[in-house]
C-alpha positions in Angstrom: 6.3 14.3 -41.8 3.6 16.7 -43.2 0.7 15.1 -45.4 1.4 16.7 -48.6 -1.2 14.3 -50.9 -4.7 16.3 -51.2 -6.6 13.1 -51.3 -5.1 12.3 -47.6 -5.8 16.3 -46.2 -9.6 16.7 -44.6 -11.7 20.0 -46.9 -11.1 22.2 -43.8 -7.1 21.5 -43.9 -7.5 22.3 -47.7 -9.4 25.4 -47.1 -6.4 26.1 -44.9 -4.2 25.7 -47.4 -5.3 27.8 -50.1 -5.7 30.8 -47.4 -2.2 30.7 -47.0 -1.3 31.0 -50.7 -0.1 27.1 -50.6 1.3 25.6 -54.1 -0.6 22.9 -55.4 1.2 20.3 -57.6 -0.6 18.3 -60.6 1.1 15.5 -61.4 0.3 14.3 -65.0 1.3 11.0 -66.2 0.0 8.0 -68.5 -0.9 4.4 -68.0 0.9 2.5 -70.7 3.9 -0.3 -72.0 6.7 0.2 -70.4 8.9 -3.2 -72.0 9.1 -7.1 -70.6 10.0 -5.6 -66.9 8.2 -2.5 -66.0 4.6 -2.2 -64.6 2.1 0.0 -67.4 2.1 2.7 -64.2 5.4 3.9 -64.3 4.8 7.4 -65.0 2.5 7.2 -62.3 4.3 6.1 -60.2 7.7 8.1 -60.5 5.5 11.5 -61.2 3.8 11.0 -58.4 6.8 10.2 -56.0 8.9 13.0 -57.4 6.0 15.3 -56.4 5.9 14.0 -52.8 9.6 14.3 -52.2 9.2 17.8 -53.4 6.5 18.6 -51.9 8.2 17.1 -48.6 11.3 19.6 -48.9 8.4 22.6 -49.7 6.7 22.3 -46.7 9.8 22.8 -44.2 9.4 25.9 -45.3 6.2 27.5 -47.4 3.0 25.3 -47.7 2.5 23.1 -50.4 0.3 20.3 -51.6 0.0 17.6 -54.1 -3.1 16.9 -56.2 -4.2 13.5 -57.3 -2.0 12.2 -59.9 -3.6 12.2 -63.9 -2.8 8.3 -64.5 -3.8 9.2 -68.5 -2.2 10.9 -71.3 -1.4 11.3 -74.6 0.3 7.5 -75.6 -0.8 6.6 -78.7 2.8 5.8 -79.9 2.4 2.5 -76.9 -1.0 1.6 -78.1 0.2 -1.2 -80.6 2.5 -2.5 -77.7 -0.7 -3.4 -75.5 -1.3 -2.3 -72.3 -1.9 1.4 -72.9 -4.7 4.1 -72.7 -4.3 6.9 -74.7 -7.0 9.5 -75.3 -6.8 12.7 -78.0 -5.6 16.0 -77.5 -9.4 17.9 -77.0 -10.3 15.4 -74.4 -6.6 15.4 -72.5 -7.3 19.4 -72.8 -10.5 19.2 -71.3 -9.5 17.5 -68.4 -6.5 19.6 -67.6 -8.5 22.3 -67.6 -11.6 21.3 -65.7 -8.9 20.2 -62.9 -7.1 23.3 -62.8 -10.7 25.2 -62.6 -11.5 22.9 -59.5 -8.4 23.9 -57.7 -8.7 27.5 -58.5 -12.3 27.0 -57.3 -11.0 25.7 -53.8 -9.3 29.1 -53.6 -5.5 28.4 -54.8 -3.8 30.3 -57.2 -1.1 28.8 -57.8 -1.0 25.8 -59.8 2.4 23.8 -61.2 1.5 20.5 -63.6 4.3 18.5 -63.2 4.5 16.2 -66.0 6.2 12.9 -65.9 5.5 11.3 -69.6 7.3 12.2 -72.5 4.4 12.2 -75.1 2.4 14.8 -72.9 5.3 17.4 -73.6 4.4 19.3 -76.5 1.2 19.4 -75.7 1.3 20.5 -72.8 3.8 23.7 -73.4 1.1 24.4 -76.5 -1.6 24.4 -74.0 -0.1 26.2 -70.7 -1.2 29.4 -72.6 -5.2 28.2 -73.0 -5.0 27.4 -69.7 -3.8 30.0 -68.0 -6.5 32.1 -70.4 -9.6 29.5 -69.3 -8.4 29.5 -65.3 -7.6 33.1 -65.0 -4.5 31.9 -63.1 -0.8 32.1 -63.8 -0.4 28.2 -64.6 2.7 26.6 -65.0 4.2 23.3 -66.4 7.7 21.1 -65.9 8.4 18.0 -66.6 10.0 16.4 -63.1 12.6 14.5 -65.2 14.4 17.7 -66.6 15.7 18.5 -63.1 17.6 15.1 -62.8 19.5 16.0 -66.3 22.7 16.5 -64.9 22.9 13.5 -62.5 21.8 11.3 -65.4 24.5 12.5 -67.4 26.5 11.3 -64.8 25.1 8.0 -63.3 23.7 6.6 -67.0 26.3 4.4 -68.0 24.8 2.7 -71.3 22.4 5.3 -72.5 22.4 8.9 -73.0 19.4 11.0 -71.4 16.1 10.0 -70.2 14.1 7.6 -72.7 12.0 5.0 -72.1 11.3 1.8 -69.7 15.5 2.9 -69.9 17.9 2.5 -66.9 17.1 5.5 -65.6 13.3 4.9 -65.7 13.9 0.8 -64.1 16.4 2.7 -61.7 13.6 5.0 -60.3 11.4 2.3 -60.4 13.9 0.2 -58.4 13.8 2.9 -55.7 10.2 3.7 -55.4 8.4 0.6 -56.6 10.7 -2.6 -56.5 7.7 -4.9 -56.6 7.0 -3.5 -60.1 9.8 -4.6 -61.6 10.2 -8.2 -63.2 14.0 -8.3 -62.7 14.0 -11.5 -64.1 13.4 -10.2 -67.7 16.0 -7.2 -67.5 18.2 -9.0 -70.3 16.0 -8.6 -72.0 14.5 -4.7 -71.6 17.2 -2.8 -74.3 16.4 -1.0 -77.4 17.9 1.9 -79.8 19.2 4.8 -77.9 16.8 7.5 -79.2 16.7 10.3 -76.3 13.8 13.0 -76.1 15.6 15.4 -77.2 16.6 14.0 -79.8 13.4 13.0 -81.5 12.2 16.8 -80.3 15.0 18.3 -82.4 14.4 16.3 -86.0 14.3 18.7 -89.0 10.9 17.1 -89.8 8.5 15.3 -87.3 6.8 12.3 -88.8 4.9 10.2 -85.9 5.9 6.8 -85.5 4.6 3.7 -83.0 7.1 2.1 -80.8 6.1 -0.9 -82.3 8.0 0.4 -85.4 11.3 1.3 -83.2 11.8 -1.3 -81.0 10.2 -4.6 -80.6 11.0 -4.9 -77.0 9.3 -1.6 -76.1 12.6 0.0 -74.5 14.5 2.6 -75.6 17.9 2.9 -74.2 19.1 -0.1 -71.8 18.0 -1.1 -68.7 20.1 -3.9 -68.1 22.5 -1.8 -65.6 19.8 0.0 -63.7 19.8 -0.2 -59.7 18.1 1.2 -56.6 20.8 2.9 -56.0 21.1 5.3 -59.2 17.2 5.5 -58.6 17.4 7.4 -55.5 19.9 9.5 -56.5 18.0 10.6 -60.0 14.5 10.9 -57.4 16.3 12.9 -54.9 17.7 15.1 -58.1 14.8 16.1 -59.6 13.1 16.8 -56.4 15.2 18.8 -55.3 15.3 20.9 -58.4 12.1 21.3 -58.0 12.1 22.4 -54.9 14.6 24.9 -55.2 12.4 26.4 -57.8 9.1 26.8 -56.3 10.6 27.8 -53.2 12.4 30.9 -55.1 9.3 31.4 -56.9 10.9 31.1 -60.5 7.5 29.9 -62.4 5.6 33.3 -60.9 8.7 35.1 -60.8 
């Protein structure tokens, strides 16, 4: 299999890389609650994964790498839950963009943030525009989750949509990281069934913790989740991806 993961590749194989016009992925994610069952690094985690089988499907064919994954983001709706970094918008900005200068620096040009936690989204459509200003390069952003839509429409059986510590995040989780998930506590990982694009498409926005929402830290139900929906939903949004960077569609 081809290394993908730029923290695995020597400076010379990077140097490589960029030469031949290579894609590099940054995965951005956050470190924070994720109910009774789930490990804080789920985004992590399933961001970074999604990335590599991407980047895995890439390669047969153009070159491709994957950054090191951005384990913090914008979470201050998880803070009262415990377990959870959050940091503000100028700092989150700052990082994002001294990161995207760095690979620009090492000679690639073009740069996809893939973004795997649901409170980074607005932010970081707002900001795709000041960075691609600051790095002088055409950057773009997705959010690995949107190219599993249809399959979770058709696999989710208690929940609509992607939402949170859910059954299709426990599912993934199940697939790429069973030893992060307490399955002895999945009666208890369910909560209201508020999607993302749902709270995204209220009249008017008022912020709320999830320690407001749901006590349990879940939104949607995780109580049917299995390895076997996970795969699929991985293998989904990979895929997606893949199809899309290798047809060029965020330069196109």
């Amino acid at each position: 299999m081809t290394e993908v993961f730029w923290n695995r590749l020597k400076a010379s194989d990077l140097r490589d890389l960029a030469a031949r016009d290579a894609i590099v992925l940054l995965p951005v994610a956050s470190t924070e609650q994720h109910g009774p069952h789930l490990a804080t690094g789920v985004d992590v985690v399933l961001c970074t994964e999604a990335c590599r089988r991407a980047a895995q499907i890439v390669a047969r064919t153009r070159p491709i790498v994957v950054a090191p994954t951005v384990w913090m983001g914008l979470a201050e709706h998880h803070v009262a839950l415990g377990g959870t970094f959050s940091v503000s918008l100028t700092t989150w900005h700052a990082i994002l963009r001294e990161l995207c200068q760095s690979i620009v620096r090492a000679g690639f040009r073009k740069i996809v943030i893939v973004n795997g936690h649901g409170g980074n989204v607005s932010a970081l459509n707002a900001l795709t525009i000041d960075l691609t200003r600051e790095t002088g390069a055409p950057i773009a952003t997705t959010n690995y989750f949107s190219f599993a839509a249809a399959c979770l429409d058709e696999l989710m059986e208690d929940q609509d949509g992607v939402q949170h510590a859910c059954e299709g995040e426990t599912s993934m989780m199940m697939a790429a990281a069973p030893d992060l998930v307490d399955t002895a506590r999945l009666g208890e990982a369910h909560g209201p069934n508020i999607t993302m694009a749902g709270a995204i498409a209220r009249t008017i926005h008022v912020w709320k913790s999830f320690g407001e929402m749901t006590p349990s830290g879940v939104l949607g139900d995780a109580r049917r989740a299995s390895p076997e929906k996970g795969e699929r939903l991985l293998d989904a949004a990979a895929q997606g991806m893949a199809d899309a960077f290798l047809a060029g569609e965020p330069w196109a």
